[in-house]
C-alpha positions as CSV (number, residue, x, y, z in Angstrom):
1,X,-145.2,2.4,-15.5
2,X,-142.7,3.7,-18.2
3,X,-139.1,4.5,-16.9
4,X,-136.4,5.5,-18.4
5,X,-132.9,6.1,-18.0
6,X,-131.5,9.1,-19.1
7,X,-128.0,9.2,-18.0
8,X,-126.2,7.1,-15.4
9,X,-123.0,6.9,-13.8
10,X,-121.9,5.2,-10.5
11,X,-123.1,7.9,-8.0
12,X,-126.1,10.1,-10.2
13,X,-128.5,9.1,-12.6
14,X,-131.6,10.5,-14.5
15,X,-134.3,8.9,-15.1
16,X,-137.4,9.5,-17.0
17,X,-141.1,8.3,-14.8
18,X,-144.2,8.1,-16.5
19,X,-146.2,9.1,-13.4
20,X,-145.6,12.8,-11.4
21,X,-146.8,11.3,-8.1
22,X,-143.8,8.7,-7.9
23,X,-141.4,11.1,-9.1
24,X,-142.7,13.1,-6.4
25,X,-142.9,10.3,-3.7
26,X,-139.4,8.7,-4.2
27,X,-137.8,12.0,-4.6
28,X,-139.3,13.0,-0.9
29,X,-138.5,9.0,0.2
30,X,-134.7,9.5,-1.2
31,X,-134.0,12.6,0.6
32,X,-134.7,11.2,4.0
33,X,-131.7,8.6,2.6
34,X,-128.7,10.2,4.6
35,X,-126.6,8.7,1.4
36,X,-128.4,10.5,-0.7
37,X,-127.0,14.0,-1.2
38,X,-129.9,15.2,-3.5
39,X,-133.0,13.9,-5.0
40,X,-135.2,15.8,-7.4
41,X,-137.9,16.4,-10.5
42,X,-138.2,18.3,-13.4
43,X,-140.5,18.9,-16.3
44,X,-140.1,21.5,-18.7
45,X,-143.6,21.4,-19.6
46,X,-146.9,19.9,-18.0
47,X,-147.4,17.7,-20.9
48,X,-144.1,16.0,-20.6
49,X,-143.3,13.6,-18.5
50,X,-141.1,13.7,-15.3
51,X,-137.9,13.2,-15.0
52,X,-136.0,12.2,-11.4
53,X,-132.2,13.0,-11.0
54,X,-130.3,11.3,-7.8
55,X,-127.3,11.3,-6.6
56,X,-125.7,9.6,-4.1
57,X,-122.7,9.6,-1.9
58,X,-121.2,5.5,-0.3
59,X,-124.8,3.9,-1.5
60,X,-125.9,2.8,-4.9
61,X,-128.6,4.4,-6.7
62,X,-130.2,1.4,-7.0
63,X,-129.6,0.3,-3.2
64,X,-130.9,4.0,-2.1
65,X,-134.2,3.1,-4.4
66,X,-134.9,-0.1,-3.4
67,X,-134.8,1.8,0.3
68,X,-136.9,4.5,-0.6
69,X,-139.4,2.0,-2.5
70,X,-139.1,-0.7,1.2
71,X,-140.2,2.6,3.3
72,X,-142.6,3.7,1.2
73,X,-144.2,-0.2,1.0
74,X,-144.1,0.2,5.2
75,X,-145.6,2.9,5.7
76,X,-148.1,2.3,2.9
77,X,-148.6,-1.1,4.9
78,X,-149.1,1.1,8.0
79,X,-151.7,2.9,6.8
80,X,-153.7,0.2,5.6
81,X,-154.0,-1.4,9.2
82,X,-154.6,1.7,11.2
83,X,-157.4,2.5,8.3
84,X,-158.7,-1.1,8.5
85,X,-158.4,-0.3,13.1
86,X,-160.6,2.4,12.8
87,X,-163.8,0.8,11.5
């Protein structure tokens, strides 16, 4: 997957996803982050690609995604074995 940073500093970032639904994910991930004061997406048009802006408040970006990505592996991992359960 392409990323790429568009502007950083200690506490807010932008960063450019090649892929809506992670933009999407992470963002709704990073807002349950009670360090992280806001998480969003934008595209200016539908044939561009995504771009995620964070910003945090006592956490480091890259601390509050590595959380995000840990939750989102869990509950991934979740769902596997209560699919696999229900055969």
């Amino acid at each position: 997957m392409d990323v790429n940073v568009i502007k950083s500093s200690k506490d807010e970032v932008e960063i450019e996803l090649g892929n809506l639904t992670i933009a999407e994910l992470l963002r709704v991930y990073l807002n349950k982050d009670s360090d992280v004061n806001f998480a969003v997406w934008k595209r200016d048009h539908p044939t561009q690609k995504p771009v995620l802006k964070i910003k945090t408040k006592g956490k480091s970006i890259k601390k509050a995604v590595e959380d995000a990505i840990k939750a989102i592996e869990k509950d991934l991992n979740k769902l596997e074995a209560d699919a696999k359960n229900a055969k």
